[in-house]
DSSP file (Angstrom, degrees, kcal/mol; ACC not computed):
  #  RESIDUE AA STRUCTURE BP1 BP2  ACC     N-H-->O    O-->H-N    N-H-->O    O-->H-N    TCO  KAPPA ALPHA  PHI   PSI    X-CA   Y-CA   Z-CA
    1    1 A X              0   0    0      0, 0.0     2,-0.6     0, 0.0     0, 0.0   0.000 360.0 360.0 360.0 146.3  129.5   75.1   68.4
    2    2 A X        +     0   0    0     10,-0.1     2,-0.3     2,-0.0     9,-0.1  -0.965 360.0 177.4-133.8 122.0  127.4   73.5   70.6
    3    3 A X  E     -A   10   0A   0     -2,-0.6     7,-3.7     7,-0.5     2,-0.3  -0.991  14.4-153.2-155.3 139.5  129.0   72.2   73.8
    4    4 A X  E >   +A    9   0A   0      5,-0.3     3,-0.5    -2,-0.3     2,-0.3  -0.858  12.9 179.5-121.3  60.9  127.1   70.3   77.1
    5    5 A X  E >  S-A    8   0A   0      3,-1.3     3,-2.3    -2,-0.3    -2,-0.0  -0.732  78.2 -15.5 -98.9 138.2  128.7   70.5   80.5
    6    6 A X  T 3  S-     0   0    0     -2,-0.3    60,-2.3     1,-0.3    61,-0.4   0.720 124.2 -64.5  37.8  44.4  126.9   68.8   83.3
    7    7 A X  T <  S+     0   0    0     -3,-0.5     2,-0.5    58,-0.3    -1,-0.3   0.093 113.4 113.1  27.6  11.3  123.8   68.7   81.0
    8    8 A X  E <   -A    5   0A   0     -3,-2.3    -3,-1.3    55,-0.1     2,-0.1  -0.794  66.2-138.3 -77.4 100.8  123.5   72.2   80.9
    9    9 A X  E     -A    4   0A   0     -2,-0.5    -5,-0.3    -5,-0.2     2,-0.2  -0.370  21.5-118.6 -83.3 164.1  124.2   73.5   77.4
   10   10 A X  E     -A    3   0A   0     -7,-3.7    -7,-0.5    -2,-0.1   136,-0.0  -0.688  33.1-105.5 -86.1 143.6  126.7   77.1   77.0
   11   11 A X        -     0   0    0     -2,-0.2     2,-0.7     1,-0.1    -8,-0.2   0.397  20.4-120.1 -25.9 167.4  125.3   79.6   75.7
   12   12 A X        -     0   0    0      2,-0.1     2,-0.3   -10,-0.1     5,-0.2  -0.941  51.3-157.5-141.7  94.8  126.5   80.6   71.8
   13   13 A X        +     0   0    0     -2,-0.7     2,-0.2     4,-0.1   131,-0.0  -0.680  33.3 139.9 -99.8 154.3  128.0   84.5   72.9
   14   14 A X     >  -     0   0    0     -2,-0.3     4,-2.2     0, 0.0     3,-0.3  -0.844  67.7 -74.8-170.5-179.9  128.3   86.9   71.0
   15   15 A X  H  > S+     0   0    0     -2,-0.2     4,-1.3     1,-0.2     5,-0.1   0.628 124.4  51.7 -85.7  -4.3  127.6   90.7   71.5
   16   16 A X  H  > S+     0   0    0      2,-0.1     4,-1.1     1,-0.1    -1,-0.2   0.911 114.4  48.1 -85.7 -28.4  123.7   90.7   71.4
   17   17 A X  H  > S+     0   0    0     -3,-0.3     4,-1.5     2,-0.2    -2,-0.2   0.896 111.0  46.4 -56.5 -46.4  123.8   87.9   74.0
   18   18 A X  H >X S+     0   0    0     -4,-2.2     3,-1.3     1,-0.2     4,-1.0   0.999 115.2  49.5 -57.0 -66.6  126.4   89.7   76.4
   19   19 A X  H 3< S+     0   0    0     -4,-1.3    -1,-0.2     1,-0.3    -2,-0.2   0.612 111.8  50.5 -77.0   4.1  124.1   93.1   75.9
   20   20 A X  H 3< S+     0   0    0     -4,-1.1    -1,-0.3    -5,-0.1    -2,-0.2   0.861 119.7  34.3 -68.1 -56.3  120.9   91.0   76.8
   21   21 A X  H << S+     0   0    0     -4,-1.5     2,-0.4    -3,-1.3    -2,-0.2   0.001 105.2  86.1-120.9  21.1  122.3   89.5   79.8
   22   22 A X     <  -     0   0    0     -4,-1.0     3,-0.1    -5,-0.1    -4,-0.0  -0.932  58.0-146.2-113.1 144.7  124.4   92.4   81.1
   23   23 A X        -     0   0    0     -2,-0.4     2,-0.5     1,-0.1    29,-0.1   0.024  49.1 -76.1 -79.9-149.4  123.8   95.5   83.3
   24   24 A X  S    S-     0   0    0      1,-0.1    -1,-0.1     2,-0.0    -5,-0.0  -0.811  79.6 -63.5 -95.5 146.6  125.3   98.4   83.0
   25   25 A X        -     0   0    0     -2,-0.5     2,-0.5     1,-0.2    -1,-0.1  -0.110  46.6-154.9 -50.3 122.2  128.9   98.2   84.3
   26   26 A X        +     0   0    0      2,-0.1     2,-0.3    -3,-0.0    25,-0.2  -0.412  63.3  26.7-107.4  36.4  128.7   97.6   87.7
   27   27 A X  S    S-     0   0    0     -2,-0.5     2,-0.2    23,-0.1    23,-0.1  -0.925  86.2 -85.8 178.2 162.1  132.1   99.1   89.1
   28   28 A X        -     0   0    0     -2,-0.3    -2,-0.1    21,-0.2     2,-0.0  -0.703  54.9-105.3 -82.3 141.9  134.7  101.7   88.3
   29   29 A X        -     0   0    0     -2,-0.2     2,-0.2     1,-0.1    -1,-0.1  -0.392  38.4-168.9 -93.8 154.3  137.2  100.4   86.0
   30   30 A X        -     0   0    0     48,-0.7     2,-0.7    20,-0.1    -1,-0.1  -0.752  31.7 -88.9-122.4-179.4  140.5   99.6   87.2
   31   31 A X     >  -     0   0    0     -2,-0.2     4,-1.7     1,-0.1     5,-0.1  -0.577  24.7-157.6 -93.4 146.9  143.9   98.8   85.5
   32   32 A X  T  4 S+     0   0    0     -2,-0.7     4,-0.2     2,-0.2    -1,-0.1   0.351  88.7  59.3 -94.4   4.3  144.2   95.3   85.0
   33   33 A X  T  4 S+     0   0    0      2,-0.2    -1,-0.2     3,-0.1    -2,-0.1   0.536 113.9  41.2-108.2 -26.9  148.2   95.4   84.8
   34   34 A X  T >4 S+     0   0    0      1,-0.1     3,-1.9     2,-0.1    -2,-0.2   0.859 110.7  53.8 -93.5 -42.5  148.2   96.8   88.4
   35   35 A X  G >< S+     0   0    0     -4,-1.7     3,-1.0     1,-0.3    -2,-0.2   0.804 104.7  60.2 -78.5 -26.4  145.4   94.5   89.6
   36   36 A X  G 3  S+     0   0    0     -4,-0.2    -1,-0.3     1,-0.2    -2,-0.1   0.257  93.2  62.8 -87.1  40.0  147.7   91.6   88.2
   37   37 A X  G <  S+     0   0    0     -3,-1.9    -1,-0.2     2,-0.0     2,-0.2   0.028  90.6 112.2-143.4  20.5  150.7   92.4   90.5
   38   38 A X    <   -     0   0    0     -3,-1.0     2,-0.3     0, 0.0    77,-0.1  -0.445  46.8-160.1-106.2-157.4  148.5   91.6   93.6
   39   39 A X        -     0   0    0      1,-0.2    -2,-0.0    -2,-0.2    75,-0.0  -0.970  32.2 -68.1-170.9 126.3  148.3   89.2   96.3
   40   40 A X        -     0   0    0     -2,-0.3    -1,-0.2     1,-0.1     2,-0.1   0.627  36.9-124.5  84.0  86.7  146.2   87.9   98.6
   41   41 A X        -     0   0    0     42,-0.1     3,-0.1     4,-0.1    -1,-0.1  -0.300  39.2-107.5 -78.1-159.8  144.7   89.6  101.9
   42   42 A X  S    S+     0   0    0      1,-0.5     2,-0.2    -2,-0.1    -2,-0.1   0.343 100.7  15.7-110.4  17.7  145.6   87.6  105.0
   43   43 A X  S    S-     0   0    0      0, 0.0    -1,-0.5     0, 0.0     0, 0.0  -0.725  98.2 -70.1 163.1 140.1  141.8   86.7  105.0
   44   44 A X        +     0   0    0     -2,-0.2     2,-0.2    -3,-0.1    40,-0.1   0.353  50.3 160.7 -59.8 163.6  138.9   86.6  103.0
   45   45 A X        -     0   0    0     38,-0.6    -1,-0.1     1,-0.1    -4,-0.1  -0.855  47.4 -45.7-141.6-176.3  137.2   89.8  102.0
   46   46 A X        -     0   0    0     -2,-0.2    36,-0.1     1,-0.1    -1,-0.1  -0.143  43.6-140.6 -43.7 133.6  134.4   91.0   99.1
   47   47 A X        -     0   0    0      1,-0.1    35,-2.6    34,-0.1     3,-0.1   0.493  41.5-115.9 -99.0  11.9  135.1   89.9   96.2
   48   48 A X        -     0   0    0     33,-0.2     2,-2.0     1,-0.2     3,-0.5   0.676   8.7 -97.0 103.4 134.3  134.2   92.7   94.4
   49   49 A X        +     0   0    0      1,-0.2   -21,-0.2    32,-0.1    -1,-0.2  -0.612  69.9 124.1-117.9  78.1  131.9   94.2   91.7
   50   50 A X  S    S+     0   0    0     -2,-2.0     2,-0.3    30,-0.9    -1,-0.2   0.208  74.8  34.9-102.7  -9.4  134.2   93.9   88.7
   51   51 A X  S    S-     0   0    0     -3,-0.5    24,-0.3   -25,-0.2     2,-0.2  -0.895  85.4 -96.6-152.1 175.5  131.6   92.1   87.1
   52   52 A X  E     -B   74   0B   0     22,-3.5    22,-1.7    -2,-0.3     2,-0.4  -0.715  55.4-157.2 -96.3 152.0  127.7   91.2   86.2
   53   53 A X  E     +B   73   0B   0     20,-0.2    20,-0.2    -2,-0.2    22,-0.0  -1.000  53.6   6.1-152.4 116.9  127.1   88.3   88.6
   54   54 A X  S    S-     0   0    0     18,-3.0    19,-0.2    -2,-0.4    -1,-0.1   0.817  76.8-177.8  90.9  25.5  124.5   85.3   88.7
   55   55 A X        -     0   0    0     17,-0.9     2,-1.4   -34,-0.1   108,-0.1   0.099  31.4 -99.3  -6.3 140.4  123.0   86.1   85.0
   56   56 A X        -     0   0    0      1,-0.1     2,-0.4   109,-0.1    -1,-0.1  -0.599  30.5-170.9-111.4 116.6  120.1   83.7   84.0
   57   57 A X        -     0   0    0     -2,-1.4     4,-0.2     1,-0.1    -1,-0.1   0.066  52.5 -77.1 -98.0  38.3  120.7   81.0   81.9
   58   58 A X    >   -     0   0    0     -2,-0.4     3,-0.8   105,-0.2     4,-0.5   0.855  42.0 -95.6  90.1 123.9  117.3   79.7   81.0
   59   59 A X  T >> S+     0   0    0      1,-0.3     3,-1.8     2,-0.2     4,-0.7   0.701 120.5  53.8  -7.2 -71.5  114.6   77.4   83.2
   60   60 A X  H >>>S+     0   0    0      1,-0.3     3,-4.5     2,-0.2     4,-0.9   0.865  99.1  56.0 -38.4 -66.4  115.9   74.0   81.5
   61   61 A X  H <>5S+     0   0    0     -3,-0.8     4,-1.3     1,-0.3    -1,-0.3   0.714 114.8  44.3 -52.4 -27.1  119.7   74.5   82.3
   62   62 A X  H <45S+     0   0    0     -3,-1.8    -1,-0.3    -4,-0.5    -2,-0.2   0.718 114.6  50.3 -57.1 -31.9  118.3   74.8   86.3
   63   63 A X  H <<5S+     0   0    0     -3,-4.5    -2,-0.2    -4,-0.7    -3,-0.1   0.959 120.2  29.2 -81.9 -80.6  116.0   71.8   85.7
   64   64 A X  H  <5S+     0   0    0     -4,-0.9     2,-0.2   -57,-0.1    -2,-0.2   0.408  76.7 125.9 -90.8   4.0  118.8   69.2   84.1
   65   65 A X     << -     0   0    0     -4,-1.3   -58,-0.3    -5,-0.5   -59,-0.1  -0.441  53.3-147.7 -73.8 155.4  121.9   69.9   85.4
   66   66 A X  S    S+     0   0    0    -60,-2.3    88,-0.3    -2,-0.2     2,-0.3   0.439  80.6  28.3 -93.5  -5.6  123.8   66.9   87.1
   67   67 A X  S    S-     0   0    0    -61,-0.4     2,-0.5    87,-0.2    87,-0.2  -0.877  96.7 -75.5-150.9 178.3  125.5   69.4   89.8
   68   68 A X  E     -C  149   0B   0     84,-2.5    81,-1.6    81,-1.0    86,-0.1  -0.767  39.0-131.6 -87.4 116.8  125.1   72.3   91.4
   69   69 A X  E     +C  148   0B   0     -2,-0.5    79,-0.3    79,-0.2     3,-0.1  -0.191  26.8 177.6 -65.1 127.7  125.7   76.0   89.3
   70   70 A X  E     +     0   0B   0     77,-6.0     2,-0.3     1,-0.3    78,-0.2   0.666  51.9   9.1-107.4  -6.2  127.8   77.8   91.4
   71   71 A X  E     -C  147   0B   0     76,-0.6    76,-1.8     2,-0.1    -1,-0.3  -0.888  39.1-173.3 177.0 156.7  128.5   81.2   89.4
   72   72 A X        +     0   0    0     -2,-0.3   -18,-3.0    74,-0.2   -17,-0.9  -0.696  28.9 164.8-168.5  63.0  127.3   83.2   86.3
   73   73 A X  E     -B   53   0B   0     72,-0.4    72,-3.3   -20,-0.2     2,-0.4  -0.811  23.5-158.5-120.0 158.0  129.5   86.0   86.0
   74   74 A X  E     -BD  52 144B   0    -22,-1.7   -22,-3.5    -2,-0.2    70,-0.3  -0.893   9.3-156.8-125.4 139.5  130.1   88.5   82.8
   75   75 A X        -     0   0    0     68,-2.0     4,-0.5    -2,-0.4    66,-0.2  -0.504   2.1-161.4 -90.8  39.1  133.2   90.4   82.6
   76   76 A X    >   -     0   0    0      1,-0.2     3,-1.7     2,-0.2     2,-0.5   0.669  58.4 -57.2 -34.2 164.6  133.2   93.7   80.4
   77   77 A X  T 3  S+     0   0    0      1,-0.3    63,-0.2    63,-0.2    -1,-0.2  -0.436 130.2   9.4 -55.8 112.9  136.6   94.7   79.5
   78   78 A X  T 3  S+     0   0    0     61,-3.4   -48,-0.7    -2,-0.5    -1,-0.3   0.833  94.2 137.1  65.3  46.6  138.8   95.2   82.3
   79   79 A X  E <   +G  139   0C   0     60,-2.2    60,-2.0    -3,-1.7    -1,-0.3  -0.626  23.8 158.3 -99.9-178.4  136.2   93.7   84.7
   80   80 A X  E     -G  138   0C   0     -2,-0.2   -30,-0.9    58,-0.2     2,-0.3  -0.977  36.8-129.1-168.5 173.3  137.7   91.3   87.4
   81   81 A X  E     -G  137   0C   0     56,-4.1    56,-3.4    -2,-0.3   -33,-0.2  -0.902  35.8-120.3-143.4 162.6  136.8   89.8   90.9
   82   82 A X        -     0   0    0    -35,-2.6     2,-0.2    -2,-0.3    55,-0.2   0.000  46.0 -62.3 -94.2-164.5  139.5   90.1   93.5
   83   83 A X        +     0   0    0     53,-0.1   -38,-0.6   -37,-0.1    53,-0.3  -0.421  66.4 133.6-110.5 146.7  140.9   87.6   95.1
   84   84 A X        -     0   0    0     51,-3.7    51,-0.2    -2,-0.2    49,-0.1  -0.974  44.3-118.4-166.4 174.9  139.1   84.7   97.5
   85   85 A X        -     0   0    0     -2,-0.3    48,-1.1    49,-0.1    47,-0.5   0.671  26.3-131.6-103.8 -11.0  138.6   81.3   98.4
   86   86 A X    >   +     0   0    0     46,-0.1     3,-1.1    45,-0.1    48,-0.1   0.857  57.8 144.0  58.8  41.3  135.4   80.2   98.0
   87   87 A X  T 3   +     0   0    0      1,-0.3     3,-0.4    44,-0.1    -1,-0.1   0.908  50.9  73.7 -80.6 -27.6  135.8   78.8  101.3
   88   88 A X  T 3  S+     0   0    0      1,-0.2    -1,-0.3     2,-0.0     2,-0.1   0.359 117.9  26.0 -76.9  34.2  132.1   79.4  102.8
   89   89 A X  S <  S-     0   0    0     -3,-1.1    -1,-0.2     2,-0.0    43,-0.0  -0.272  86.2-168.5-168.3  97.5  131.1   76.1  100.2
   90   90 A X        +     0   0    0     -3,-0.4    42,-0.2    -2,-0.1     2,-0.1  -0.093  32.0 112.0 -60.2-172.0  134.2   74.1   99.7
   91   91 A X  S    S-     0   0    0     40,-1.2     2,-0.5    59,-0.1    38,-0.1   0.047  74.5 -61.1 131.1 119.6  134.1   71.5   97.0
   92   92 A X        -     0   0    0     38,-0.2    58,-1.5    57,-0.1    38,-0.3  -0.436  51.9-147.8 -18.4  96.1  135.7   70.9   93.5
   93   93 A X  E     -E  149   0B   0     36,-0.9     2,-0.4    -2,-0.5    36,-0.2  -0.250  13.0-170.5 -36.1 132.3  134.8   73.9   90.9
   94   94 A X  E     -E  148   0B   0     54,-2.2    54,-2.1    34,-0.2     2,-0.6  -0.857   9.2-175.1-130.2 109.6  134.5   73.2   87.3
   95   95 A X  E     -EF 147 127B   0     32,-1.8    32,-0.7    -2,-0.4     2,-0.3  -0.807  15.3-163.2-130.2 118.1  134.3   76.5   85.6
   96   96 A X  E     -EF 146 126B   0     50,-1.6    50,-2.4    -2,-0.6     2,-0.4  -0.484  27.3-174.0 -81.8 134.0  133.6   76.4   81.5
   97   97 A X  E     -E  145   0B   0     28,-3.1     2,-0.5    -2,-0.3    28,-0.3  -0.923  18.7-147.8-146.6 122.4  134.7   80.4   80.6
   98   98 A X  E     -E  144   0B   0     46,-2.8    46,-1.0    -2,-0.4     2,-0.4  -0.877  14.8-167.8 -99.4 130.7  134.3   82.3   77.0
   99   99 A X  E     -E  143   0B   0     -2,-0.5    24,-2.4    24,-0.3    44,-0.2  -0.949  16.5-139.6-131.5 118.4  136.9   84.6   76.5
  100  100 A X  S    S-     0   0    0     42,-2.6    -1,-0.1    -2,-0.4    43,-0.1   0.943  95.0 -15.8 -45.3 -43.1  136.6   87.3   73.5
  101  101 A X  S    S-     0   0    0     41,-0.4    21,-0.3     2,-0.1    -1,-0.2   0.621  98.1-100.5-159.7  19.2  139.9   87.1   72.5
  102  102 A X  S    S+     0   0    0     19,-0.6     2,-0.7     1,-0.2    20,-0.1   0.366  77.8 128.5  74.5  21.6  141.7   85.6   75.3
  103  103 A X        +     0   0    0     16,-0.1    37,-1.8     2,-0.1     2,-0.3  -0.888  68.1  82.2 -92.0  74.6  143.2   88.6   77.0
  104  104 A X  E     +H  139   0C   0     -2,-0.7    16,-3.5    35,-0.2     2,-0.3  -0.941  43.5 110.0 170.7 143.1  141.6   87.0   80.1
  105  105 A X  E     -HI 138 119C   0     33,-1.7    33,-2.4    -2,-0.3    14,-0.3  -1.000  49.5 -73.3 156.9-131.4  142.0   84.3   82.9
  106  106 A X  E     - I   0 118C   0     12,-2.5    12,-2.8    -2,-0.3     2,-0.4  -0.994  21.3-134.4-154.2 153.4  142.6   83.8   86.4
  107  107 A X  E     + I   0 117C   0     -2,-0.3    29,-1.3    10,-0.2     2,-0.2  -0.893  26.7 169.4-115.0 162.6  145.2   84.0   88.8
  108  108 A X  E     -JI 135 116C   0      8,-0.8     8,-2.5    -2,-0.4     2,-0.3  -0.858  37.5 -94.4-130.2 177.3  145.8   81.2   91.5
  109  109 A X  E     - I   0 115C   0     25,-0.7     6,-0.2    -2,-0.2    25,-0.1  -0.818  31.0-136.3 -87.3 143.2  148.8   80.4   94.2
  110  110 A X        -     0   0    0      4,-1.2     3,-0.4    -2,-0.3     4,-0.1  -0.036  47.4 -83.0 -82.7-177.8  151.7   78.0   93.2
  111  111 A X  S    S+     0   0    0      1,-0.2    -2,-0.0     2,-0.1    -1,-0.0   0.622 132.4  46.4 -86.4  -2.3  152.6   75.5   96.0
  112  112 A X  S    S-     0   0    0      2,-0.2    -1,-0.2     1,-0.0    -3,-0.0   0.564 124.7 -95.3-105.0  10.8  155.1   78.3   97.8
  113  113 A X  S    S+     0   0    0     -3,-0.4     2,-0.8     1,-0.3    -2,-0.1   0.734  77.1 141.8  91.5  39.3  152.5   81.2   97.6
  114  114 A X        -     0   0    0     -4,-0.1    -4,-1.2   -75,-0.0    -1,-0.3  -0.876  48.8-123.9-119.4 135.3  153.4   82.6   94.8
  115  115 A X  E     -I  109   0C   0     -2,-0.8    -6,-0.2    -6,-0.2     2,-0.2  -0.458  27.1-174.4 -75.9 131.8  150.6   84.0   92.3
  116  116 A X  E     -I  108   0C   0     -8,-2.5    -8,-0.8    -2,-0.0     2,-0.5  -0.707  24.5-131.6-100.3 165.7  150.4   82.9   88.6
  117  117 A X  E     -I  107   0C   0    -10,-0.2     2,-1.0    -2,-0.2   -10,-0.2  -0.927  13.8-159.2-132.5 139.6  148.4   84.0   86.2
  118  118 A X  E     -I  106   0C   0    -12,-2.8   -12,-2.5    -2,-0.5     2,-0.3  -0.897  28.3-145.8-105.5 107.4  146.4   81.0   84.0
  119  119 A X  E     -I  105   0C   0     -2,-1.0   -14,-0.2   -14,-0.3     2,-0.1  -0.782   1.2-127.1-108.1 141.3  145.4   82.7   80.6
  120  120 A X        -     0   0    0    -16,-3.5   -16,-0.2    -2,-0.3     2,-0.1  -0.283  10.7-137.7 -97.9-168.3  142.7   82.1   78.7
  121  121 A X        -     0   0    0      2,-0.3   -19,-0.6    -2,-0.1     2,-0.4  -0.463  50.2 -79.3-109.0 178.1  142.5   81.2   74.8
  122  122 A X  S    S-     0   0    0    -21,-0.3   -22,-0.2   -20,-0.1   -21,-0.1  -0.790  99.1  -1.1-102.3 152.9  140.0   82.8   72.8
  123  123 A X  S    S+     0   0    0    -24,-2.4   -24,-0.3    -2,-0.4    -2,-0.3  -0.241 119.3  18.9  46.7-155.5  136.5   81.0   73.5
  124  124 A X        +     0   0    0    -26,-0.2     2,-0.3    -2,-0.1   -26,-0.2   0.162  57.2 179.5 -54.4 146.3  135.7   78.3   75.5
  125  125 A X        -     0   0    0    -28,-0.3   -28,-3.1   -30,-0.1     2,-0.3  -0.861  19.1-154.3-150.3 135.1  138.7   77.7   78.4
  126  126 A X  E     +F   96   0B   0     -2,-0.3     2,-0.4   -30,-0.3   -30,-0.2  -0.988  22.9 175.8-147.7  93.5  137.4   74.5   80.5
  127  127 A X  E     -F   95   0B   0    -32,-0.7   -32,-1.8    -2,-0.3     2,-0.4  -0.961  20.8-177.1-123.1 151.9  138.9   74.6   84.5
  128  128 A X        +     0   0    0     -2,-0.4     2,-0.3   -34,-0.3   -34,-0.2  -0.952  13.6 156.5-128.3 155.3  138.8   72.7   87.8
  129  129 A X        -     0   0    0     -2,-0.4   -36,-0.9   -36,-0.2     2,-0.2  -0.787  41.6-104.4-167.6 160.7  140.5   73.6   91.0
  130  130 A X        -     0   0    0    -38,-0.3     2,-0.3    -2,-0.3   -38,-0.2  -0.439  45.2-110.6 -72.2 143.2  139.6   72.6   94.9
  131  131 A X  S    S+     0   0    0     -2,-0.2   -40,-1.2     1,-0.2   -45,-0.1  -0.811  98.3  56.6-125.5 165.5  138.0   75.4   97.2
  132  132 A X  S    S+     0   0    0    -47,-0.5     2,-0.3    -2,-0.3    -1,-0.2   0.658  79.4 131.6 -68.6 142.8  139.0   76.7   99.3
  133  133 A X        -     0   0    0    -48,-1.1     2,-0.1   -49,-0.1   -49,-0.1  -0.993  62.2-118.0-139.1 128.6  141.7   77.9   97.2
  134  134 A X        +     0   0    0     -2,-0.3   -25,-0.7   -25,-0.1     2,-0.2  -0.681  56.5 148.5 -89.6 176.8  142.8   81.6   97.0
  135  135 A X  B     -J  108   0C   0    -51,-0.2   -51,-3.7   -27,-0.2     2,-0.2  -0.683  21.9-176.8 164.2 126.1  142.1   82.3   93.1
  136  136 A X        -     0   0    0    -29,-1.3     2,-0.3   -53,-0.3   -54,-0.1  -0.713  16.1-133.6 -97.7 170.4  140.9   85.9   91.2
  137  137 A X  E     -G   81   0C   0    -56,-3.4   -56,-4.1    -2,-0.2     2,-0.3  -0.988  16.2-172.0-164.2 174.4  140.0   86.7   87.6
  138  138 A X  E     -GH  80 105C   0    -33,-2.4   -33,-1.7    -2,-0.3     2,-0.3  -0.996   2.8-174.7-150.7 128.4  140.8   89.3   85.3
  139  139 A X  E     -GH  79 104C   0    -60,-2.0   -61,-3.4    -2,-0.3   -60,-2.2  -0.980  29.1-178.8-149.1 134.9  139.9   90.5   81.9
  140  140 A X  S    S+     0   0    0    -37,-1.8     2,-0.3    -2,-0.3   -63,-0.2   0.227  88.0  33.7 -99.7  30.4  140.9   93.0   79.4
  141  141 A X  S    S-     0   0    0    -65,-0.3   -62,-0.2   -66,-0.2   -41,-0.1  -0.986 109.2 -61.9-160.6 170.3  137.8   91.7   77.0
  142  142 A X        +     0   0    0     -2,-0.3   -42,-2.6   -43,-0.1   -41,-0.4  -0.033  59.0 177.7 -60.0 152.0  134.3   90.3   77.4
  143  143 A X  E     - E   0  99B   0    -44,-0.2   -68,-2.0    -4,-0.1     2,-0.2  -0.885   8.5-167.0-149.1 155.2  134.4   86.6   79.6
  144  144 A X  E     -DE  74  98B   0    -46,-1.0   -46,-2.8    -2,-0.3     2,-0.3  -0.960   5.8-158.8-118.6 108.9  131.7   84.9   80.4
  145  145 A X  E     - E   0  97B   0    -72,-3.3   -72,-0.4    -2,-0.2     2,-0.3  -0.741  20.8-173.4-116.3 161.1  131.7   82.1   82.8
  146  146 A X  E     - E   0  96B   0    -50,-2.4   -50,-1.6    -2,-0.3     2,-0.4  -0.849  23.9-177.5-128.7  89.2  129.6   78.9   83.9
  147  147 A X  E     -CE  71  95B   0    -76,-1.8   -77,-6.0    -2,-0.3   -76,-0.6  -0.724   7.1-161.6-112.1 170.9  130.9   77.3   87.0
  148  148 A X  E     -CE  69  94B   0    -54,-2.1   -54,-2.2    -2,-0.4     2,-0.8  -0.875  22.6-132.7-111.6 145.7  129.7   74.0   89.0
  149  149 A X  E >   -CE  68  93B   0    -81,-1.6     3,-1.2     3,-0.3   -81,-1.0  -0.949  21.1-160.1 -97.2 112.5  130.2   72.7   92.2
  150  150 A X  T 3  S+     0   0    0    -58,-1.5   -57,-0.1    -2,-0.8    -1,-0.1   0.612  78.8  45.4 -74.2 -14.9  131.0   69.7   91.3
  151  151 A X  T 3  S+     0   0    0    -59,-0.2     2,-0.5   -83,-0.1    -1,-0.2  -0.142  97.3  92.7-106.0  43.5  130.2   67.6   94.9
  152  152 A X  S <  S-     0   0    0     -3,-1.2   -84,-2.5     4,-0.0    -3,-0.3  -0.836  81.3-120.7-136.9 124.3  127.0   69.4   95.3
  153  153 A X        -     0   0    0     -2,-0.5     3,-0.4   -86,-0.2    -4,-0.2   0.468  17.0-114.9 -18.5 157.4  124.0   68.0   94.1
  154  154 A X  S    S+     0   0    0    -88,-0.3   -87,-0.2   -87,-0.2   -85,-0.1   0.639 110.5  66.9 -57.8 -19.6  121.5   69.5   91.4
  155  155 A X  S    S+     0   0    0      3,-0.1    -1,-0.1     5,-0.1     2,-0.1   0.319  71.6 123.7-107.8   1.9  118.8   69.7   94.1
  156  156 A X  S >> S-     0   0    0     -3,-0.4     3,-1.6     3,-0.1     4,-0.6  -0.601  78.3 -98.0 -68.1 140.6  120.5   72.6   96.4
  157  157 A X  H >> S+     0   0    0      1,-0.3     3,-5.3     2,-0.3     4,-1.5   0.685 119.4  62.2  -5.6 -81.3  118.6   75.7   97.1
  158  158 A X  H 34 S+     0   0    0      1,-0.4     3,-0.4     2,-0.2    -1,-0.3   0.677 108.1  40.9 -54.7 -37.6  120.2   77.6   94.5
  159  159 A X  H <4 S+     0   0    0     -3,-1.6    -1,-0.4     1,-0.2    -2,-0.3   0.511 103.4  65.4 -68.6 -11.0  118.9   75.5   91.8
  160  160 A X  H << S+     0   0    0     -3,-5.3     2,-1.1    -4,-0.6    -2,-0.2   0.825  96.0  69.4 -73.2 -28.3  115.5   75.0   93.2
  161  161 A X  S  < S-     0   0    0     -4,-1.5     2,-0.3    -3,-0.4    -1,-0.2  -0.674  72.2-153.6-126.9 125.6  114.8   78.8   92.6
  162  162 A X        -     0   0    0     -2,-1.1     2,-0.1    -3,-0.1    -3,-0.1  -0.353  13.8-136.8 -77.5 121.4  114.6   79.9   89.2
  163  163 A X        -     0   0    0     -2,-0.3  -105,-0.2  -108,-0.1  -104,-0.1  -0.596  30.1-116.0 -77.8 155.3  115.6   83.9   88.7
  164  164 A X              0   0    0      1,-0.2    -1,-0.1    -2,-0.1  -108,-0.1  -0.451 360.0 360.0-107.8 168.6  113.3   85.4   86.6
  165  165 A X              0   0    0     -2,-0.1    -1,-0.2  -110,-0.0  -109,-0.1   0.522 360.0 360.0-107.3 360.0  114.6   86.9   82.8
């Protein structure tokens, strides 16, 4: 399926793609049952090397996208990142996320503070939310995500410099 977000097309994953554009597991695994029954700090901290981060997703998509790519993360099975706001660059989020088999998803705060968990489906899972926002994610199967800042140009630093494959 072939699908076009901010003129950038997604990727078609599958497991030679993941092991092409993954390291080697970048964190000690944790339980994902425990790690959804937290909350919070009282302020932001690292957000944690649960996952492959900032992947490259070929010259063009840097070249034609209509916004700015804010994140590139791979998930391995029981990867995560903990929880944060994205506060050092507010700004709407759009983030397109492929979920193996939909044992996956993110949690955010309801309007009294209370954490929920938004699960994803298997493949593509389409979301937007405001930053700063508190907000993890958590997965017991490969994810792959694409997100945009959706008020920040194509022409910001991070899209002027192309990582090399």
């Amino acid at each position: 399926m072939n699908i076009k977000i901010c003129n950038v097309n997604l990727p078609d994953i599958n497991y030679e793609w993941i092991e092409k554009h993954s390291t080697a597991p970048p964190f000690p695994e944790i339980n994902i049952d425990d790690f959804l029954l937290t909350k919070p700090p009282q302020t932001e901290i690292f957000r944690g090397s649960g996952c492959n981060v900032n992947f490259f997703l070929g010259k063009k998509a840097y070249e034609t996208t209509t916004r700015k790519i804010s994140g590139r993360m791979i998930y391995p099975p029981n990867g995560y990142m903990n929880w944060h706001t994205n506060g050092d660059c507010p700004g709407t989020r759009m983030y397109a996320a492929w979920s193996e088999t939909g044992d996956s998803g993110m949690m955010f705060l309801d309007k009294n503070g209370i954490p929920y968990i938004d699960q994803d489906i298997q493949g593509w899972n389409i979301r937007t939310f405001d930053c700063p926002t508190w907000h993890n994610v958590w997965s017991r199967c490969w994810r792959v995500s694409i997100g945009w800042n959706l008020k920040e140009p194509p022409d910001a630093l991070e899209n002027m410099v192309f990582p090399t494959e």
